[in-house]
N, C-alpha and C positions, 0 to 999 in steps of 0.2 A: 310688250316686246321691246326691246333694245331697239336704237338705231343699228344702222350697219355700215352706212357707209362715212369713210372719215375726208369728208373733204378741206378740211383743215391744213393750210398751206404755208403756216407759220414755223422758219425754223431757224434759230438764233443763231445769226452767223459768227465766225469766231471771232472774241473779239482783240486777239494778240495778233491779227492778221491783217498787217498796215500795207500790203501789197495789191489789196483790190480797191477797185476805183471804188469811192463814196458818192453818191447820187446827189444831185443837186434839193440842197435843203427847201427850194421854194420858197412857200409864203410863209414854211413853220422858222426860216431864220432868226423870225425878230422876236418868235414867242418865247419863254421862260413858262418851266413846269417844273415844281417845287415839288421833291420828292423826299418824304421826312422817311428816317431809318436806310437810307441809302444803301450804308453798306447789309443790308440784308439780302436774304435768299430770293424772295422776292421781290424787294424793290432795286434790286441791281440788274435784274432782269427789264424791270420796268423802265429803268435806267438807260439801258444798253438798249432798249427798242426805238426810246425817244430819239435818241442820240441818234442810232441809225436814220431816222425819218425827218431829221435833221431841228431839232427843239433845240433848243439849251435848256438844260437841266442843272436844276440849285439841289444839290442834295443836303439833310444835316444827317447828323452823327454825334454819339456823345462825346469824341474823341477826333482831335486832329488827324490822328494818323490814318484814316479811314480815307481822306481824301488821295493820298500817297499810294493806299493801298489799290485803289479804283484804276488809276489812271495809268499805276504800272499792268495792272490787269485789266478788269474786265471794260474798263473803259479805254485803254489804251488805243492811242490816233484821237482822240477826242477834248484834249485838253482844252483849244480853244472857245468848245461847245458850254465847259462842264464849269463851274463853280463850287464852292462848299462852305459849312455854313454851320461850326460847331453849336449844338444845344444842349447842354447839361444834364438838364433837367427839363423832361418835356411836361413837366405837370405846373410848371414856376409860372406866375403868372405875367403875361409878353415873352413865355418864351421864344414864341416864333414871330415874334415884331416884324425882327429886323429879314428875318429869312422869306418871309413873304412878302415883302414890300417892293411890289411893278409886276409882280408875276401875275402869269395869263390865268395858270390853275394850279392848284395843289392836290396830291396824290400822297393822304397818312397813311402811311403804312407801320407807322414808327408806334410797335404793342409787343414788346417779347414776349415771345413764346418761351418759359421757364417751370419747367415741372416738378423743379426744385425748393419754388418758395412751399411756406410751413404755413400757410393761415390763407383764410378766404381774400380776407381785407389788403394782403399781401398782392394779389391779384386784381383786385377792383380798383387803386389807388389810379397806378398806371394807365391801365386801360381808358378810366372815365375819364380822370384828369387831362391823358393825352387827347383826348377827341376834345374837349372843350378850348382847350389851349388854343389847338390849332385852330378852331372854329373863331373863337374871340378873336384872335389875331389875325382871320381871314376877313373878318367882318372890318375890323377899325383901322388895320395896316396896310391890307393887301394893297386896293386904289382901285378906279372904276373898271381898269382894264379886266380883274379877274372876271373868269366865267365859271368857271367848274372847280366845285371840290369833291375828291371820292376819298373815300373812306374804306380800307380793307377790315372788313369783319370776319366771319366764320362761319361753315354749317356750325359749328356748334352755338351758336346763337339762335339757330332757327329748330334744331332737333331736338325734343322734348321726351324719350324713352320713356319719364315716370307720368307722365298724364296721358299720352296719346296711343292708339292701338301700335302696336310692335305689326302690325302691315301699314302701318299712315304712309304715304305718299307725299312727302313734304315738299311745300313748295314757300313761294316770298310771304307769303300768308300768315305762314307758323312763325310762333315765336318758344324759345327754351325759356317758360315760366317757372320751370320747379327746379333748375337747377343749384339756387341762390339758395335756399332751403335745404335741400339735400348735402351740400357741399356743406353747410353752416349744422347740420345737426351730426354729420358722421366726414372729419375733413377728409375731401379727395384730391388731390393737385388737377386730373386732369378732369375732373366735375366743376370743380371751383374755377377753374380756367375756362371753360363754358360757359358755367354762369356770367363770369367779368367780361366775356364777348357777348353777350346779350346784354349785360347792361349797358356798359361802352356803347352799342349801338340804339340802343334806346333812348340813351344818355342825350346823342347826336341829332335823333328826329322830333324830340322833344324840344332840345335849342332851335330849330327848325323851326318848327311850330311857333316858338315864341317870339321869334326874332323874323316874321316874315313883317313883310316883304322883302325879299334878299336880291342882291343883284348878281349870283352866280347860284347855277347847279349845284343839287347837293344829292349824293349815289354810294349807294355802298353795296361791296364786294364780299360776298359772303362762300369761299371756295373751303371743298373739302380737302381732304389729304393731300398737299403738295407733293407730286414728286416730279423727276425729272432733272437731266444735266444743271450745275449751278454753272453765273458765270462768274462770279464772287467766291477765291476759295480760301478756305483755312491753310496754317500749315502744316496741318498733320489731320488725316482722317479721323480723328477721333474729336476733333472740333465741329465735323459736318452740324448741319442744324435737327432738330429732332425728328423731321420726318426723313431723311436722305440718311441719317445715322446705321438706323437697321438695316438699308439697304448694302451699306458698304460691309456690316458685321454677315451678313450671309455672305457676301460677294468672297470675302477673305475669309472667311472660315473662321471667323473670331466671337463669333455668339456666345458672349458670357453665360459660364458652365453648358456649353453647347446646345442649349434653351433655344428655340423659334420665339425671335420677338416677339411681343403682344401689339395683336392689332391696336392702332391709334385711332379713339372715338369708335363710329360703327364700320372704319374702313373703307368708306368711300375715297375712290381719287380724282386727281386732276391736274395734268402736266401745268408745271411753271408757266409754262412760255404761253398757254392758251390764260392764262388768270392775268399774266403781266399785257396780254393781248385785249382782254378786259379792260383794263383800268385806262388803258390808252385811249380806246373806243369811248367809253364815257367822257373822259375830256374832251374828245372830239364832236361828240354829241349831246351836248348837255341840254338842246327842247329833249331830246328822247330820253335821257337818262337822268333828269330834275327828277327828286321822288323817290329813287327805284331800288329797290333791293337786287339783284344778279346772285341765285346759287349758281354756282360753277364745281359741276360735278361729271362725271362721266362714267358711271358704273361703282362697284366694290372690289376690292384684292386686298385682302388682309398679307402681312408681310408671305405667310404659305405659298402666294401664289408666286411672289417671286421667287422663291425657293424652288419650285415645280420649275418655272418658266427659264432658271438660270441651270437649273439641275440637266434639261433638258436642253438649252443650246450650248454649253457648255459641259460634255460630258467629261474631258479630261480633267474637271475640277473637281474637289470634292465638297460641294454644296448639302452643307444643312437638309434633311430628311422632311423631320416632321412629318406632319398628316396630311402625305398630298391630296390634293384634290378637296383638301377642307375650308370650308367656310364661302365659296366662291364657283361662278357657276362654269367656270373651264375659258376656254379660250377665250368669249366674248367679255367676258368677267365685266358683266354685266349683274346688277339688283336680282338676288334670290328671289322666288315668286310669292316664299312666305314670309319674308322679310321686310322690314322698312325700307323706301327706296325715296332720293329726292329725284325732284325735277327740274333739270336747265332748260325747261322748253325757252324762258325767255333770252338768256344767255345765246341761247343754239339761233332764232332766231335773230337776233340783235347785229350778231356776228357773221350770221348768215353762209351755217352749217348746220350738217343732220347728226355730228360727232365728233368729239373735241381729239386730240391725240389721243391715241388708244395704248392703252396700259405696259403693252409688250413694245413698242416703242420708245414707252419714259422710262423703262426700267432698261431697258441693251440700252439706248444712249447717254442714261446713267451710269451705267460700268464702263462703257466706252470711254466716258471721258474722267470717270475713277481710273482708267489704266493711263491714260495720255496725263493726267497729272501727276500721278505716283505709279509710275512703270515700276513694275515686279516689285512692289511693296507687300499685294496682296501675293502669297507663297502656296496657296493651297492645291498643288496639286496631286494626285493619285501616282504611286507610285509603278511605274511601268513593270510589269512581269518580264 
């Protein structure tokens, strides 16, 4: 059975809103928390939580302009917190010398997500390279002060569909053994992409291993389907990142050839702000999170359920059909009973909740903040009798 109740109290306040008082940064003033991929979906998030809680945060990026972009948006009122810290190429070897050098902890997040490239190897370069990168350069660069490094992995690195029962119950335990295989004899983009998140992360516990005794935490963050308001935005909705994409193509009525997107992986989610809520908490606790894998999950909604869920608060629109009530188990949209399902018991613990934000929440404050950034972009509505 599901949890039920959400006591989860996390909620990203806005960050173009330089009118409310800022809280006294305390004792995190003097720390530095290196957040590689900055401007992404989730590390901008992770960004904007530091920042609120009073950190300074080094972010990199492959590009200058990223910094420009942050600090007119989602980081805006924070410039004096924030730094930035171009890296080209995150697989180069010292690429992240210079960007981790005094810092307390670092937070990679820095692996696109690309469902575009054409080959496995396309996939695994990045992924493994960047995790070692930033490891070497945390180990020889950083300086005695660091404590903690996390590392954002995947459910798909832990979910294994072609070895394990289609009811398994997955938890930090399991690992995605047969994906590398699978994806290398029939190519998949988004199989191959799983596979290179399980290597990546084995890649990283393996250096681990080799390289102990270490003098900071080492955690990785393994969340399923991202969704939830970003605070980092493109300039046009059709830049969103892969998992918030589908949601604005239902939302506007623009689902190519009027198709219900295909679920991403087995459909599991889990709001942004509780994953960037994660990654925060292990720099904060690195005796308890040295070691540890974290899925961060909170039920299944294949994109259907937002369709049902927008169809039905939104009835003056005209929202995408499909097969309601498919794939998912209704309002709790919670894990099928004959399905696979993972477990955040330790996440839920850790964090010290019985349920992360709930679905019908990251999706209305998903369109919410789709209209306050592009007001009446989306057109779809029903035309009145």
């Amino acid at each position: 059975m599901p949890p039920t109740t959400d006591t989860s109290t996390n909620a990203t306040a806005n960050a173009d809103d330089d009118s409310k008082a800022k809280p006294d940064p305390g004792p995190n003033r003097d720390k530095i928390v290196l957040v590689t991929g900055i401007n992404g979906y989730i590390a901008s998030h992770i960004g904007l939580q530091l920042l609120e809680k009073g950190y300074r945060v080094r972010g990199t990026s492959r590009s200058a302009s990223a910094r420009d972009h942050l600090l007119t948006g989602a980081f805006k009122g924070h410039a004096a917190q924030y730094e930035h810290v171009v890296v080209p190429d995150i697989t180069a070897k010292g690429a992240f010398d210079d960007a981790v050098r005094g810092v307390h902890a670092v937070i990679h997040t820095a692996s696109p997500v690309d469902f575009t490239l054409q080959s496995v190897d396309a996939f695994f370069a990045p992924a493994i390279g960047g995790n070692l990168s930033i490891l070497e350069s945390a180990r020889t660069a950083a300086g005695p002060q660091l404590t903690s490094l996390v590392a954002t992995s995947s459910i798909a690195a832990i979910v294994d569909r072609w070895r394990l029962p289609p009811t398994h119950a997955y938890t930090e335990h399991d690992w995605n053994e047969s994906g590398e295989r699978v994806a290398r004899a029939e190519f998949s983009a988004p199989v191959a992409y799983g596979a290179s998140k399980s290597a990546a992360e084995r890649a990283l516990w393996e250096w681990r291993a080799a390289n102990k005794p270490l003098a900071f935490a080492v955690a990785a963050i393994n969340p399923a389907v991202v969704t939830g308001p970003p605070v980092s935005w493109p300039e046009t909705p059709e830049g969103l990142n892969t998992t918030l994409l589908p949601i604005w193509r239902i939302w506007s009525g623009t689902c190519p050839n009027g198709q219900m997107p295909p679920p991403i992986g087995g459909a599991g989610y889990i709001d942004v702000r509780d994953v960037a809520r994660m990654h925060v908490w292990c720099v904060e606790h690195p005796d308890r999170s040295d070691g540890q894998r974290y899925i961060l999950s909170n039920g299944k909604a294949p994109p259907q359920a937002a369709a049902d869920l927008l169809r039905e608060r939104f009835p003056e629109r005209d929202i995408i059909v499909g097969e309601p009530g498919k794939g998912y188990t209704g309002a709790n949209y919670w894990f099928p009973g004959d399905e696979a399902s993972t477990v955040a018991t330790k996440a839920y613990e850790a964090l010290g909740v019985t349920r992360f934000i709930p679905y019908d929440r990251s999706i209305l404050d998903t369109v919410a903040a789709f209209e306050e950034r592009w007001p009446g972009v989306a057109q779809n509505f029903k035309a009145k009798n």
